[in-house]
C-alpha positions in Angstrom: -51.6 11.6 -36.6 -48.4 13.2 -37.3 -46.4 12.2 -40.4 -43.9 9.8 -40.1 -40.2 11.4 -40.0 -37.7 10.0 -42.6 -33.9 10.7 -41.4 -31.5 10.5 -44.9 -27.7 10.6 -44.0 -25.1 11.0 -46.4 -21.7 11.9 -47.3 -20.0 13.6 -50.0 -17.7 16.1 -51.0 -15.3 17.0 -53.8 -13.2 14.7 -52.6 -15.2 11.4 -52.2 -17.2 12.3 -55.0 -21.1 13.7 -54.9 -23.2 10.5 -56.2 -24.2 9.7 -52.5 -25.6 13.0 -52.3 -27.4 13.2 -55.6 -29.4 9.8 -54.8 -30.2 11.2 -51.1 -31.2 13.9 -52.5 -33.7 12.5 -55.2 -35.0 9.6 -52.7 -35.6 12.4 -49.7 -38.0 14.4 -52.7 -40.0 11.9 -53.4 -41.4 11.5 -49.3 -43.4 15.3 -51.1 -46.1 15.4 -48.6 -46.0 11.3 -47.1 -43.4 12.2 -44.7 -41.6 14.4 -43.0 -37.9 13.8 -44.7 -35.2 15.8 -43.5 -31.2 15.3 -44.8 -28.1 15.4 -42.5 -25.6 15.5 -44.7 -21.3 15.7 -43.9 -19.8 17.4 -46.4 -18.3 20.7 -48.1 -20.0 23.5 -50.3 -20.0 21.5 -53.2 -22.7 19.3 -51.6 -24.5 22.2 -50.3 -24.9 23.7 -53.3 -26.4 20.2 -54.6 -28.8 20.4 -51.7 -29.9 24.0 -51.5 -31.2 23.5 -55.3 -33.8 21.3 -53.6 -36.9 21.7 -51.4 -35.9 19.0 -49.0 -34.9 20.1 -45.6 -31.1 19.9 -44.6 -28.5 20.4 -42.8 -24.8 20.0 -43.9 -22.2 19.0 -41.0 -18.7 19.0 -41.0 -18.4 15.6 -39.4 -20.0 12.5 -38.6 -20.9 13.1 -35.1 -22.7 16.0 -35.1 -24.9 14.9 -38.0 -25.6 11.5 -35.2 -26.3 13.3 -32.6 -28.8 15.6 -34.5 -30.7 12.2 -36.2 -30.5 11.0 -32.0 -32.6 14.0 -31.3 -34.9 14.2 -34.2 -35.9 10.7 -33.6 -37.1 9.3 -37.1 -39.0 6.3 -37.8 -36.3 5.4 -40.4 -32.7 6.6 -40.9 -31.8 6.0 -44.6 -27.9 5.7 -44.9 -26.0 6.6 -48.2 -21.9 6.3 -48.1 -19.4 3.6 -48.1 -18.3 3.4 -44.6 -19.5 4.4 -41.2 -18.1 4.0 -37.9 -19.9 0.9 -35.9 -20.6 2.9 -32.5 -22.3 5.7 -34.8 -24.2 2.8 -36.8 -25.1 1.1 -33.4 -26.8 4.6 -32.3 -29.1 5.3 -35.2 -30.0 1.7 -35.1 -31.1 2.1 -31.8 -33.7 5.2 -32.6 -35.1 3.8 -35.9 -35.2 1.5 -38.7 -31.8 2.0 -40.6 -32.1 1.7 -44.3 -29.2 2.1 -46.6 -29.2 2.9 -49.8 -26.1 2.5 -51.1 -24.7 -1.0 -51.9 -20.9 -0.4 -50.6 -21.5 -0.1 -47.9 -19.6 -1.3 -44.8 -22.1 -1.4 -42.3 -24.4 -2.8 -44.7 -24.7 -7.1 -43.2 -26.3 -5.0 -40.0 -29.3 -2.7 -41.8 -33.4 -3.7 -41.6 -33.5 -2.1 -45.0 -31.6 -2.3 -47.8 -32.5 -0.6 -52.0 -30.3 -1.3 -54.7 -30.6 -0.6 -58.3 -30.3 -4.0 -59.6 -30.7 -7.8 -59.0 -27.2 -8.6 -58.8 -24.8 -7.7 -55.5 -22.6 -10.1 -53.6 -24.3 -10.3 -50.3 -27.2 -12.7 -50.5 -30.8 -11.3 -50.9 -33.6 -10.8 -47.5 -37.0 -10.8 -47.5 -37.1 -6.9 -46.5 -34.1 -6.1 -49.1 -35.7 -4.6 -52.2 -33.2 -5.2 -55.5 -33.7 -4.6 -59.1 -33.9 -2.2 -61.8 -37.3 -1.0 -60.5 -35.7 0.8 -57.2 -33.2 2.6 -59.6 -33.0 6.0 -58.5 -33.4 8.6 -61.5 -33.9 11.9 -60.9 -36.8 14.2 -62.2 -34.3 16.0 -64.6 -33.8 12.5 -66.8 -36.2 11.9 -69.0 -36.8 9.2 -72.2 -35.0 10.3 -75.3 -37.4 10.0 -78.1 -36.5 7.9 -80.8 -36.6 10.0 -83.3 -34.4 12.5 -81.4 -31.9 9.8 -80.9 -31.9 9.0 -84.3 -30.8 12.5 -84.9 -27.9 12.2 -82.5 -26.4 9.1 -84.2 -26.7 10.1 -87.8 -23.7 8.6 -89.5 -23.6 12.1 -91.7 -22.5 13.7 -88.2 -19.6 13.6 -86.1 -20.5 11.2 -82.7 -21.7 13.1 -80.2 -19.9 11.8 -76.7 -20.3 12.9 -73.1 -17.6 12.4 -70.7 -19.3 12.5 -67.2 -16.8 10.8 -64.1 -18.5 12.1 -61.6 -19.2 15.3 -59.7 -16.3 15.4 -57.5 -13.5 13.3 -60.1 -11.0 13.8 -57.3 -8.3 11.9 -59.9 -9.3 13.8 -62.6 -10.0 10.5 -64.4 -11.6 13.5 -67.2 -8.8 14.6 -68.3 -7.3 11.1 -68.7 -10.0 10.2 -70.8 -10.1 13.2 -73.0 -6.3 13.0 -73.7 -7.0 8.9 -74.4 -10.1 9.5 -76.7 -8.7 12.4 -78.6 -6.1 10.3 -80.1 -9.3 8.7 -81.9 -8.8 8.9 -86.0 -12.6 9.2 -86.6 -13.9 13.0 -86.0 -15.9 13.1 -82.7 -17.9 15.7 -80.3 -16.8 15.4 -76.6 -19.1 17.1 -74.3 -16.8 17.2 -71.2 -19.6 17.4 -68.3 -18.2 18.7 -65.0 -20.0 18.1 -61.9 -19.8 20.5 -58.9 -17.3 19.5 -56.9 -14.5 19.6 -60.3 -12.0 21.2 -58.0 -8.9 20.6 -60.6 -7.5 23.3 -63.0 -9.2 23.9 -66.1 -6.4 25.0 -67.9 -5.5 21.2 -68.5 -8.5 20.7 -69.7 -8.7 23.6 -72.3 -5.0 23.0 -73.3 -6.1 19.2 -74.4 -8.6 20.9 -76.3 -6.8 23.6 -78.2 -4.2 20.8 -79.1 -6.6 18.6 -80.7 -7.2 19.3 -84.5 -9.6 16.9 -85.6 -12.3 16.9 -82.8 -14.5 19.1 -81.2 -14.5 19.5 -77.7 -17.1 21.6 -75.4 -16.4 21.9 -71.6 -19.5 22.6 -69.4 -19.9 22.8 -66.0 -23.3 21.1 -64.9 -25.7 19.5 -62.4 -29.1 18.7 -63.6 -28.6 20.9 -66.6 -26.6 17.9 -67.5 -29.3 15.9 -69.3 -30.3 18.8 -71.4 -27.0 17.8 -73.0 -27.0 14.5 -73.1 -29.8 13.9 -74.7 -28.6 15.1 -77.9 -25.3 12.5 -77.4 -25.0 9.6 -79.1 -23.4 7.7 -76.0 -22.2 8.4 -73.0 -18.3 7.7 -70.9 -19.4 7.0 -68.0 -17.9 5.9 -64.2 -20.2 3.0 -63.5 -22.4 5.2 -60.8 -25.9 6.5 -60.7 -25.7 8.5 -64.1 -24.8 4.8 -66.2 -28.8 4.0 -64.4 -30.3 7.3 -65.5 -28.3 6.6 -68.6 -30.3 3.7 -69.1 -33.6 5.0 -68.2 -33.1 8.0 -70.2 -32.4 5.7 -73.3 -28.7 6.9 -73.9 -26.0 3.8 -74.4 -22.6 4.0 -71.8 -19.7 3.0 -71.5 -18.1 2.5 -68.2 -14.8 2.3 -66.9 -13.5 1.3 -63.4 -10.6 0.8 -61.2 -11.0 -2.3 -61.2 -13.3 -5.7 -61.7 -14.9 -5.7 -57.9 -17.3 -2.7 -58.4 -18.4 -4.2 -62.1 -21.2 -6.1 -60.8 -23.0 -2.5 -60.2 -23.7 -2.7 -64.2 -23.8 -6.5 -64.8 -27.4 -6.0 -65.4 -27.5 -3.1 -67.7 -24.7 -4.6 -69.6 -26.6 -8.0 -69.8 -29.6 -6.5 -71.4 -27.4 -4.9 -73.7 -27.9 -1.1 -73.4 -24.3 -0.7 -71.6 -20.6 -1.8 -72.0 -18.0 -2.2 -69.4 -14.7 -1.3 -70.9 -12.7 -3.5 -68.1 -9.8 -2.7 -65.7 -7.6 -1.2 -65.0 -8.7 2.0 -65.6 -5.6 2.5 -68.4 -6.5 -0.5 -70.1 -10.7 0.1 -69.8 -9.4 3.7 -71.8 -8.1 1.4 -74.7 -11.1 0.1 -74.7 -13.2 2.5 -74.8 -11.4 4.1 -77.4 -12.2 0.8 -79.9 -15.8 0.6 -78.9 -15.8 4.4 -79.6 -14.2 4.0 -83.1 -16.8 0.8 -84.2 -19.4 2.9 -83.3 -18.8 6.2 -85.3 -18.0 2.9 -88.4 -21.8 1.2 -87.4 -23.9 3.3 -85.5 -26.5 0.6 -85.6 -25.4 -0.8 -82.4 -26.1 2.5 -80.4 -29.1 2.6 -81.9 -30.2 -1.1 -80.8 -29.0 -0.1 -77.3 -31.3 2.7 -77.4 -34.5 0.2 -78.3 -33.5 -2.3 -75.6 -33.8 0.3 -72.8 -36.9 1.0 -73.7 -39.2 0.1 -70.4 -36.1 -0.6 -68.6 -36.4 1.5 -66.1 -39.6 3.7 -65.1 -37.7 6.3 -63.2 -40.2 5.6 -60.3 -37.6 3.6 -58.1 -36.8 7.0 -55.1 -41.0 6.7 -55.0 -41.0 2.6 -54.5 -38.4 3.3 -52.2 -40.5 5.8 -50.1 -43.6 3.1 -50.3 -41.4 0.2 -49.0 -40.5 2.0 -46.4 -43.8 3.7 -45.3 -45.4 0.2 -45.4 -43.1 -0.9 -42.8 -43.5 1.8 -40.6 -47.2 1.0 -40.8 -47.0 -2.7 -40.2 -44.9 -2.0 -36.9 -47.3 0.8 -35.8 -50.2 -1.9 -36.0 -48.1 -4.6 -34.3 -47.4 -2.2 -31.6 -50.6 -1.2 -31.1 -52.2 -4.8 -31.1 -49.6 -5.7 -28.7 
C-alpha cells in the first residue's frame, strides 16, 4: 500500500508575515517517513528561503490558484490549510478531493474544515469531537529546545544587565521593531536587546542602527535569524514577543514573554500561557502595550525572581511533540475512513 499523501497549503511573505510558513513547515517534517507530505506554498523568496532549509517537498506559487489546481491534481488524502483567509470557491475545491485540515486558528474558512489543531484550549468557536485543542498540539520546531535551569539562572543574574530579545515576526511589515526599540531604550535600568530579524525584515536598517548608536546606556545587538534564533535566546532572560508561534516555543523552551498586540481580539491566542503564568500580555493598543512593556521590563531588571518563577512553571508545559500529534490525528482518520470504505 502506498503512503498516504498529506497536501500542506500556506501563505506568507514579507508582507503578511512568515509564521504560517514556519508552522507548515515544522508540521509537514514531522509526516518523516508516515506519509508522503508535500507543501504548496503562495508566497515570495523570503518564504522560499524558509522552505528550501528543509527536506520537505515544495513548491512556491505566486497565487492562489495555481497552488489549487496543483493540490486538485495531486489528490491528497488531507489538505492541511495554514493562512487567515481563503477564497470560498478555492476552499469548496480542496474540500471536495480530501479531508481539509487547518491549522491555523484565524482562519476564515475555518466553521467549514473536518480538521481543525490549535495550540491551546481557548478559541472563540466552540469545540468538535474531531477538533484537537490544547497546549499538547503546540507546534515547536526541532531548533527549540528546554533551557536548563541552571543556564537560565545564568541569564537572569541580577549582577548582569537583562538580557531581552525583541522578535515581531519574520516579515514585521510595520516595523513594530523599531517601535519597540526606540520605546524600550528610554528604560533607566541598563539592558541587552538582542533585536532578532526574521527573513522577510524588508525595512532599512539604518533606522535600526541609528537607534542604537543613540542610546548610551544600553546595549543593543542586531541579528538577522531563522532557526539560529534560539541559539540566542536561550541565553535571554525574557523575550518581546508578537503573540504568534515563537511566545509557544517561548514557553516550551522555558523562556518568559511578553506580548504585545494590535489589539484585545487576538489576546485569547495566549490566555493560556498567560494563565499558567510563564507569559504576560502587555494590552492594546499597541502604543499603550509598549508602556507596558516598558514597566514589566523595569520590575524585572529590580526582582528578577519573577522570571525566574516563570521559567519553573513552564516546566512540562509543553513537550514540543504537538506537529507529531498532529500527523497521528490525522493518519488515524485517514485509516478509519479507509476501513469504513472498505467494509462498505
Amino acid at each position: 500500500m502506498s503512503a498516504p499523501r498529506l497536501a500542506f497549503f500556506c501563505r506568507g511573505s514579507t508582507d503578511v508575515g512568515l509564521g504560517h510558513v514556519m508552522r507548515t513547515r515544522a508540521v509537514a517534517e514531522a509526516a518523516g517517513a508516515d506519509a508522503e507530505a508535500h507543501v504548496f506554498a503562495v508566497g515570495d523568496d523570503a518564504a522560499h528561503t524558509l522552505l528550501e532549509s528543509s527536506d520537505t517537498d515544495f513548491d512556491l506559487y505566486a497565487e492562489d490558484e495555481s497552488a489549487i489546481r496543483a493540490i486538485e491534481s495531486w489528490s491528497p488524502s488531507v489538505c492541511f490549510i495554514d493562512t487567515t483567509s481563503m477564497d470560498a470557491d478555492h476552499f469548496d475545491r480542496l474540500d471536495r478531493v480530501s479531508a481539509t485540515a487547518s491549522l491555523s486558528p484565524v482562519f476564515d474558512q475555518l466553521e467549514r474544515c473536518e480538521l481543525f489543531y490549535h495550540r491551546t484550549s481557548v478559541h472563540p468557536l466552540s469545540a468538535r469531537e474531531s477538533w484537537k485543542r490544547g497546549l499538547e498540539f503546540a507546534v515547536v520546531r526541532d531548533a527549540c529546545t528546554r533551557i536548563p535551569e541552571n543556564l537560565y539562572r545564568d541569564a537572569i543574574d541580577p549582577g548582569a544587565p537583562l538580557s531581552v530579545a525583541i522578535s515581531m515576526g519574520g516579515g514585521d511589515a510595520d516595523n513594530k521593531t523599531l517601535r519597540v526599540l526606540e520605546r524600550l531604550r528610554t528604560l533607566d535600568r541598563p539592558m541587552l536587546f538582542w533585536v532578532l530579524l526574521g527573513e522577510g525584515y524588508q525595512h532599512s536598517y539604518d533606522e535600526l542602527i541609528a537607534s542604537a548608536r543613540a542610546d548610551r546606556r544600553h546595549e543593543v545587538i542586531l541579528a538577522r535569524t531563522t532557526d539560529a534564533m534560539w541559539r540566542v535566546m536561550r541565553s535571554c532572560s525574557v523575550a518581546v514577543l508578537a503573540g504568534g508561534t515563537v511566545t509557544y516555543e517561548a514557553a516550551a523552551a522555558g523562556l518568559p514573554s511578553i506580548n504585545l498586540f494590535d489589539d484585545d481580539a487576538h489576546a485569547y491566542l495566549i490566555e493560556e500561557l498567560v494563565g499558567h503564568r510563564v507569559a504576560w500580555h502587555a494590552g492594546a493598543p499597541f502604543n499603550s502595550a509598549l508602556d507596558r512593556t516598558a514597566a514589566l521590563l523595569k520590575s524585572f531588571h529590580d526582582d528578577r525572581t519573577t522570571l525566574l518563577a516563570a521559567h519553573r512553571a513552564s516546566k512540562n508545559l509543553i513537550d514540543g511533540r504537538g506537529a507529531r500529534r498532529i500527523i497521528e490525528h490525522a493518519l488515524s482518520i485517514i485509516d478509519t475512513s479507509s476501513t469504513h470504505e472498505a467494509a462498505a
